[in-house]
PDB file of N, CA, C and O in Angstrom:
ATOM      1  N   UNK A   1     143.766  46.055 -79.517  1.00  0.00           N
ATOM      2  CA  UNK A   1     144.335  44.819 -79.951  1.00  0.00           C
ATOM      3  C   UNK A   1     145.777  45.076 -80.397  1.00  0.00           C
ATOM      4  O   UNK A   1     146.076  46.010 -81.141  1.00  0.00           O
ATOM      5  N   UNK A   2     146.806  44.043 -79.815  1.00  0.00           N
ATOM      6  CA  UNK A   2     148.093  44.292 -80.427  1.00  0.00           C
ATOM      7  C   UNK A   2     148.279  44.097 -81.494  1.00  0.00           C
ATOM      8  O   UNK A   2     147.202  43.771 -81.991  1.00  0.00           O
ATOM      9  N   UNK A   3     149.567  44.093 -82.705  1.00  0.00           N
ATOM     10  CA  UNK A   3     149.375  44.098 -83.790  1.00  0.00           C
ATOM     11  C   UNK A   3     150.878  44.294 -83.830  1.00  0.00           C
ATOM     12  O   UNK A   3     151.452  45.191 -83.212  1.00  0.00           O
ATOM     13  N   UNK A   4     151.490  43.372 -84.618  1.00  0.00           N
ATOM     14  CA  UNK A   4     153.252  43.326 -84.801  1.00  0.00           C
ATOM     15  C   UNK A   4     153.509  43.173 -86.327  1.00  0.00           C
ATOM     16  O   UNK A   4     153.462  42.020 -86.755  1.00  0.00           O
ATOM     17  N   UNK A   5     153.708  43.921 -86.985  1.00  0.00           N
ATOM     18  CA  UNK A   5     154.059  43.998 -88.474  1.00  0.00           C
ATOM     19  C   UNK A   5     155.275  44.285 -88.419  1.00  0.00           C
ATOM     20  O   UNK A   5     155.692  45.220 -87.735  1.00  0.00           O
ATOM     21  N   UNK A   6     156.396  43.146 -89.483  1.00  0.00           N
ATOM     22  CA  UNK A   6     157.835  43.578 -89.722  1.00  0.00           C
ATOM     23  C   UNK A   6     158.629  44.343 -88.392  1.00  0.00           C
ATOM     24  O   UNK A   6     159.340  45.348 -88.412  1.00  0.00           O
ATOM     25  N   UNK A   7     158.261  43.543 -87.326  1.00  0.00           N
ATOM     26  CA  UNK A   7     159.397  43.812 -85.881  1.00  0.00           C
ATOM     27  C   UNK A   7     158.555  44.580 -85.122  1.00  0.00           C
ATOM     28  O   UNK A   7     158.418  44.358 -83.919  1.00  0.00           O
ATOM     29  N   UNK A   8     157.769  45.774 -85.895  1.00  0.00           N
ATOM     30  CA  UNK A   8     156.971  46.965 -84.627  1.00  0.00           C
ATOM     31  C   UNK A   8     155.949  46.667 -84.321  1.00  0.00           C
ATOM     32  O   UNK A   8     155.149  46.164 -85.111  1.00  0.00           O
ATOM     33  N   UNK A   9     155.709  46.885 -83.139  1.00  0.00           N
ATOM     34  CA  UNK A   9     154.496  46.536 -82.162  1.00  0.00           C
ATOM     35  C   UNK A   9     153.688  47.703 -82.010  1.00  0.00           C
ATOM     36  O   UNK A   9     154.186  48.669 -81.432  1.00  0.00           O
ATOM     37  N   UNK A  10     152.366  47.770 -82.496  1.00  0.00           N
ATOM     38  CA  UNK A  10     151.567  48.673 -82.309  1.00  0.00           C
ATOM     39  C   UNK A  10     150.267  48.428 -81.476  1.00  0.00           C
ATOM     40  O   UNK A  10     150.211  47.200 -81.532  1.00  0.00           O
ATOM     41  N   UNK A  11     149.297  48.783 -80.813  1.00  0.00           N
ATOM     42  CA  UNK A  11     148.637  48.798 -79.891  1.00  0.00           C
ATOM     43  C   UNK A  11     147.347  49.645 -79.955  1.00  0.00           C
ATOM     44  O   UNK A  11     147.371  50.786 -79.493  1.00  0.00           O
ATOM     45  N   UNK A  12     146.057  49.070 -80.587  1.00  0.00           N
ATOM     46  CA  UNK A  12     144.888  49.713 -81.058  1.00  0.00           C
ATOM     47  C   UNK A  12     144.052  49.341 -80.238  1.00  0.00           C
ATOM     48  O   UNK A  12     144.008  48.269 -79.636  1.00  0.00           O
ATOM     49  N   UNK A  13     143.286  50.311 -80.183  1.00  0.00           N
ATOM     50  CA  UNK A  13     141.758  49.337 -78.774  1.00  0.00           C
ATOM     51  C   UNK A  13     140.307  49.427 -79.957  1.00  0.00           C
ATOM     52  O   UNK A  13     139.863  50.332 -80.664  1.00  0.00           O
ATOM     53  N   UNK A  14     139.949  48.142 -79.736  1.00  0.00           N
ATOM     54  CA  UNK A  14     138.572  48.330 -80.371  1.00  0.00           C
ATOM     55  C   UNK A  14     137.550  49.169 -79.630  1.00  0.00           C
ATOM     56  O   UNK A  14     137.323  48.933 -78.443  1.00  0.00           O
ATOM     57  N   UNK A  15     137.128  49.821 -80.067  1.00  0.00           N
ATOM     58  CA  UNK A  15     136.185  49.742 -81.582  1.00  0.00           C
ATOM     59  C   UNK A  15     137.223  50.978 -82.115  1.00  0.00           C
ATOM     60  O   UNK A  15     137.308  52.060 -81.533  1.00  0.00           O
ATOM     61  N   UNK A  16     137.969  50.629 -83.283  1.00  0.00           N
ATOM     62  CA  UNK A  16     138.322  51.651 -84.234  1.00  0.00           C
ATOM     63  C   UNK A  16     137.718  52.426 -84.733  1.00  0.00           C
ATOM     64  O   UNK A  16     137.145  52.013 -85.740  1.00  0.00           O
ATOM     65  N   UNK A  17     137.440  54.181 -84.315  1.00  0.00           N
ATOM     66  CA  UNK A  17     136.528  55.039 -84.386  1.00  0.00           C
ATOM     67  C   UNK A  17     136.979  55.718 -85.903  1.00  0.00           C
ATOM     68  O   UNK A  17     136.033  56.174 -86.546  1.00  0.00           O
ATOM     69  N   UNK A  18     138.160  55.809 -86.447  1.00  0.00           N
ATOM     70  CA  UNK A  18     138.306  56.448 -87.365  1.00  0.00           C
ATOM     71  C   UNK A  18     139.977  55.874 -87.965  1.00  0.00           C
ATOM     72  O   UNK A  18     140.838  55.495 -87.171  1.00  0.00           O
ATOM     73  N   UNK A  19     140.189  55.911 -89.465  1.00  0.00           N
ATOM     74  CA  UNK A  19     141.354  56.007 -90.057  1.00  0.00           C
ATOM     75  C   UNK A  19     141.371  57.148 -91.145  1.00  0.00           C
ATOM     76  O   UNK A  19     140.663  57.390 -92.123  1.00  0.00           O
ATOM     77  N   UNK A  20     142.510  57.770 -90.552  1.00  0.00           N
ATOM     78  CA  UNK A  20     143.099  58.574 -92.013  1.00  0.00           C
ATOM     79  C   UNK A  20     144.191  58.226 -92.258  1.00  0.00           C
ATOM     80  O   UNK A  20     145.015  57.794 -91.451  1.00  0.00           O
ATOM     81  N   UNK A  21     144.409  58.484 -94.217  1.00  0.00           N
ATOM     82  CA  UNK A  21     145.448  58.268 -94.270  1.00  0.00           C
ATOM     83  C   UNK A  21     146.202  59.367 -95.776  1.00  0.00           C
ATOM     84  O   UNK A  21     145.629  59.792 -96.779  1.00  0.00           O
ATOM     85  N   UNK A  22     147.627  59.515 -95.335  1.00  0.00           N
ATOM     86  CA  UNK A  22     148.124  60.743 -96.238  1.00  0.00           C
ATOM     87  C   UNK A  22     149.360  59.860 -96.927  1.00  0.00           C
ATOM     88  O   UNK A  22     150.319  60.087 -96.189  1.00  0.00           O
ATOM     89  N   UNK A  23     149.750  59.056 -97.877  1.00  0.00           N
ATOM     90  CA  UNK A  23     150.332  58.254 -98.451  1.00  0.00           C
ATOM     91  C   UNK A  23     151.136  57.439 -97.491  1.00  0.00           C
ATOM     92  O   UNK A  23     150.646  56.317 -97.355  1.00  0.00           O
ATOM     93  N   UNK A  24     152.094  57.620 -96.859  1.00  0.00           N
ATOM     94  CA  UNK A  24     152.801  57.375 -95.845  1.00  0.00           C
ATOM     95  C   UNK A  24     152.545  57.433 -94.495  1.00  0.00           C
ATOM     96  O   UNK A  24     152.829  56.539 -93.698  1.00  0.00           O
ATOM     97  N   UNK A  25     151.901  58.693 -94.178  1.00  0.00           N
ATOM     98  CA  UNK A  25     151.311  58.326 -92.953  1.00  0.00           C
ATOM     99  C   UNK A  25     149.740  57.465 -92.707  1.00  0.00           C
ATOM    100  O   UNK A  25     148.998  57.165 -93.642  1.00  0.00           O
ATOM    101  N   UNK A  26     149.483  57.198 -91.406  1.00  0.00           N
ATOM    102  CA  UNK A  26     148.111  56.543 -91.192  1.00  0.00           C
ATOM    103  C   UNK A  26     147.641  57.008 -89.857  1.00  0.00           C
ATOM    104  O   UNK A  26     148.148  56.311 -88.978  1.00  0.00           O
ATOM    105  N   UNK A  27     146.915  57.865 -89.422  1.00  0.00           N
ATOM    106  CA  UNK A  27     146.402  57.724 -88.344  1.00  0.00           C
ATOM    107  C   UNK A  27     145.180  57.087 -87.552  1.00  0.00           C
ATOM    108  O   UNK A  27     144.057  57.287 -88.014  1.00  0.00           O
ATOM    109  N   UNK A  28     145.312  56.361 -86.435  1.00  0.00           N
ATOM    110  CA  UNK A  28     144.065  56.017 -85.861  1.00  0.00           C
ATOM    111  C   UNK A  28     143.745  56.245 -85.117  1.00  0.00           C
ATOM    112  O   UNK A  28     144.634  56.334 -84.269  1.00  0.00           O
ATOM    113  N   UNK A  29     142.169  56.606 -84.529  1.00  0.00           N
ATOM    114  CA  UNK A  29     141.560  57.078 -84.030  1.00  0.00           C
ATOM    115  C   UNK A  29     140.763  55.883 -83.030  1.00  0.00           C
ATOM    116  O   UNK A  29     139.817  55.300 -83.560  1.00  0.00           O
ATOM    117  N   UNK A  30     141.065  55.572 -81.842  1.00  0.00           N
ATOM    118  CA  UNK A  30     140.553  54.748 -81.234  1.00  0.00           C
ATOM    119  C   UNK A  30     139.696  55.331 -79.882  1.00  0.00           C
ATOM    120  O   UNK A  30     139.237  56.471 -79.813  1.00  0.00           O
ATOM    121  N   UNK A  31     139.611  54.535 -79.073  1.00  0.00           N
ATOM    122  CA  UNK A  31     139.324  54.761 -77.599  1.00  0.00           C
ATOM    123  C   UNK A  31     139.573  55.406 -76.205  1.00  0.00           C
ATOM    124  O   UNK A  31     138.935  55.694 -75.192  1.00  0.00           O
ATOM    125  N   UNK A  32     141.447  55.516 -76.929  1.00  0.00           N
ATOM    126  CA  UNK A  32     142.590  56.016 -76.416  1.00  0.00           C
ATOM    127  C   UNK A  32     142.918  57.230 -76.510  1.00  0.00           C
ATOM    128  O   UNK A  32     143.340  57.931 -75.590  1.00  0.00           O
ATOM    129  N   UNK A  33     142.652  57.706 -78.193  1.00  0.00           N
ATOM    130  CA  UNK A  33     143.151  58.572 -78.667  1.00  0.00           C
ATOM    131  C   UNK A  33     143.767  58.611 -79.677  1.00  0.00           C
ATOM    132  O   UNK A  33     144.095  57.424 -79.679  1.00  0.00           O
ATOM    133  N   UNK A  34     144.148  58.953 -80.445  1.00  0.00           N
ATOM    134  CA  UNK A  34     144.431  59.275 -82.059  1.00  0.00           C
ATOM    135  C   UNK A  34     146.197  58.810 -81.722  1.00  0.00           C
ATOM    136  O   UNK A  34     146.903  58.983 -80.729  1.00  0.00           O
ATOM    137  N   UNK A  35     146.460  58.142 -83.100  1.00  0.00           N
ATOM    138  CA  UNK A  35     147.913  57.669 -83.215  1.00  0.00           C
ATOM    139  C   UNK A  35     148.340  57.816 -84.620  1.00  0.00           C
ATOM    140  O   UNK A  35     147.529  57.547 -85.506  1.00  0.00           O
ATOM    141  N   UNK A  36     149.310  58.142 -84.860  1.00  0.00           N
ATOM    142  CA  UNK A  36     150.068  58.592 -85.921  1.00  0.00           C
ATOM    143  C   UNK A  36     150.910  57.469 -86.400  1.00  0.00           C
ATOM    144  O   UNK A  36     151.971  57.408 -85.779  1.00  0.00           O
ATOM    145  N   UNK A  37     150.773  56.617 -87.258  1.00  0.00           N
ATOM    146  CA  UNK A  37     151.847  55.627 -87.568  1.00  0.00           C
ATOM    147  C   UNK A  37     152.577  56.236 -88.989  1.00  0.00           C
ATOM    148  O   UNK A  37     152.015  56.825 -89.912  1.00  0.00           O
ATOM    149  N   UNK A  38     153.953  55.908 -88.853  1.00  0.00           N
ATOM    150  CA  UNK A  38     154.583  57.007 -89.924  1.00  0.00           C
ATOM    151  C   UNK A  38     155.010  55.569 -90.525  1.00  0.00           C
ATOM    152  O   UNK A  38     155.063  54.586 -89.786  1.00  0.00           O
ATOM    153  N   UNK A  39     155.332  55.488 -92.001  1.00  0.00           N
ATOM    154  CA  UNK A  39     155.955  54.247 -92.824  1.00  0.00           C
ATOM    155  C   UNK A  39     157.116  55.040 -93.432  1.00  0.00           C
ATOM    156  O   UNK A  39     157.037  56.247 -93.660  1.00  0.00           O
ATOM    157  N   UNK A  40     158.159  54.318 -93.672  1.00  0.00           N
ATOM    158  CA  UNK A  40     159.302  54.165 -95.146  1.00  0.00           C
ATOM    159  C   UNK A  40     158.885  54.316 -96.814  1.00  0.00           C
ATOM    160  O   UNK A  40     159.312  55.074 -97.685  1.00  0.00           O
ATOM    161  N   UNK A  41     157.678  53.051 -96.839  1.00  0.00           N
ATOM    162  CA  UNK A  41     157.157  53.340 -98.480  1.00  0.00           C
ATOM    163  C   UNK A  41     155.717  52.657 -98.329  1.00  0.00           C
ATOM    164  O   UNK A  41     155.320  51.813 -97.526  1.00  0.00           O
ATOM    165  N   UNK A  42     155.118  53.276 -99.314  1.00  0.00           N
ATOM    166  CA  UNK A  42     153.556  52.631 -99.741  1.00  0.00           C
ATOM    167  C   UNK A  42     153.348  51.337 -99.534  1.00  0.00           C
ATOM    168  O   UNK A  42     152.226  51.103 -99.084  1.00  0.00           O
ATOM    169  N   UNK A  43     153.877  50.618 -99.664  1.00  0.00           N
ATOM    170  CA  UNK A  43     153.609  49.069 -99.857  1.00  0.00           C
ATOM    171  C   UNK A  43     153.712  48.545 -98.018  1.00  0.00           C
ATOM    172  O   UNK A  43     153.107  47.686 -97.377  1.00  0.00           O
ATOM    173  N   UNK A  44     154.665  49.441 -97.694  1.00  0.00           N
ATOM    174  CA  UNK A  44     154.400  49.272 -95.511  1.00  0.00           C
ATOM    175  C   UNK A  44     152.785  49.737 -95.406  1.00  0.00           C
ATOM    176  O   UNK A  44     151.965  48.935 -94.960  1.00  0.00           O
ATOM    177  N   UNK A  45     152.439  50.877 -95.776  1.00  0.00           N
ATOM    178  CA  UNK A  45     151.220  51.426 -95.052  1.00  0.00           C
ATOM    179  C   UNK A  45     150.126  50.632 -95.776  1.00  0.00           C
ATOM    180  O   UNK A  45     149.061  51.108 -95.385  1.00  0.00           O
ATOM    181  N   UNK A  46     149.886  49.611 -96.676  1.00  0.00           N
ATOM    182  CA  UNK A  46     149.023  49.075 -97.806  1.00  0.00           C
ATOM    183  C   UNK A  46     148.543  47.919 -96.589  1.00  0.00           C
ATOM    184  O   UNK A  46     147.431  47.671 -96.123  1.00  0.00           O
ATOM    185  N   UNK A  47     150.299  47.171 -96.221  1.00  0.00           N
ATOM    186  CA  UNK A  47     150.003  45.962 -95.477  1.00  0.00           C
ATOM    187  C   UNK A  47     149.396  46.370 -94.427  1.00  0.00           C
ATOM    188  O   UNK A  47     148.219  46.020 -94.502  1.00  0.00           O
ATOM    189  N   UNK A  48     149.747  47.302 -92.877  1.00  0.00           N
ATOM    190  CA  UNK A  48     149.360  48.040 -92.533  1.00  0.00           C
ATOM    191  C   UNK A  48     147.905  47.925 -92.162  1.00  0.00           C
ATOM    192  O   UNK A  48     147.350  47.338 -91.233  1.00  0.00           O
ATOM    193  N   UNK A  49     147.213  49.029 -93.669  1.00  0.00           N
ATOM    194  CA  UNK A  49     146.285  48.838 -93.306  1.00  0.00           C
ATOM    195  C   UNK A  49     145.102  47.895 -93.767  1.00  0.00           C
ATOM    196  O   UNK A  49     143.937  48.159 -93.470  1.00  0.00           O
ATOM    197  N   UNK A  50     145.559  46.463 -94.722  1.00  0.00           N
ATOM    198  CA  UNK A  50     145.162  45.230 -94.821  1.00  0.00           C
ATOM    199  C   UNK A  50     144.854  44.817 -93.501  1.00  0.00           C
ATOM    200  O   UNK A  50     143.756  44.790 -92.946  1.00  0.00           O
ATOM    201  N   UNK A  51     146.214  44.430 -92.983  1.00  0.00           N
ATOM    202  CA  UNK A  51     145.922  44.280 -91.038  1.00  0.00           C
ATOM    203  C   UNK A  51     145.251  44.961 -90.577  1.00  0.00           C
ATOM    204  O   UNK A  51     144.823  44.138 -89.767  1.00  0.00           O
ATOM    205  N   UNK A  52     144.704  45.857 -90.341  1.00  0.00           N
ATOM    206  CA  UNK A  52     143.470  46.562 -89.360  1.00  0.00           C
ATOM    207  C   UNK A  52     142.305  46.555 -90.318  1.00  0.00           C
ATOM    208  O   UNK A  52     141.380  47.152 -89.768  1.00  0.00           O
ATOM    209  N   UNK A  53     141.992  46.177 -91.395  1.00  0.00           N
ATOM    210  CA  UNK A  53     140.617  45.861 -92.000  1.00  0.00           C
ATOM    211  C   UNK A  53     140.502  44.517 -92.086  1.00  0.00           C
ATOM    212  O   UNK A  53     139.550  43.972 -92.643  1.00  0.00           O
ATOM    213  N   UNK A  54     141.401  43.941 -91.574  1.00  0.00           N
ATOM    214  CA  UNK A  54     141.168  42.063 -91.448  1.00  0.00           C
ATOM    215  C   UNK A  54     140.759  42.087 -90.021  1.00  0.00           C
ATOM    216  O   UNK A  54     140.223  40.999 -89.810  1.00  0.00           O
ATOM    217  N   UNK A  55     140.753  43.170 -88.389  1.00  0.00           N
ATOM    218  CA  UNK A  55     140.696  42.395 -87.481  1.00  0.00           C
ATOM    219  C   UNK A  55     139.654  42.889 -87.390  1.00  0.00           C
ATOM    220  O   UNK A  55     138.876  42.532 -86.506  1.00  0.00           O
TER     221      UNK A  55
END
């Protein structure tokens, strides 16, 4: 599923097999293969990952 937060376009396939996350970074673990989303500050990776536990 696409997913556009603050200008960037990111690109997840359901079924979301796994999230980690290390303050700033977030990785996900999908269908595809594991993706690394890197943020600026806490409050990016919070919204983030609000958006992928809302879809």
């Amino acid at each position: 599923m696409p997913y556009t937060h603050k200008g960037q376009h990111y690109s997840i396939i359901s079924p979301v097999i796994s999230i980690a996350v290390n303050k700033l970074n977030i990785v996900v673990q999908d269908q595809s293969g594991s993706q690394l989303f890197e943020f600026t500050d806490r409050k990016e990776s919070k919204e983030f990952l609000s958006l992928l536990y809302q879809a």
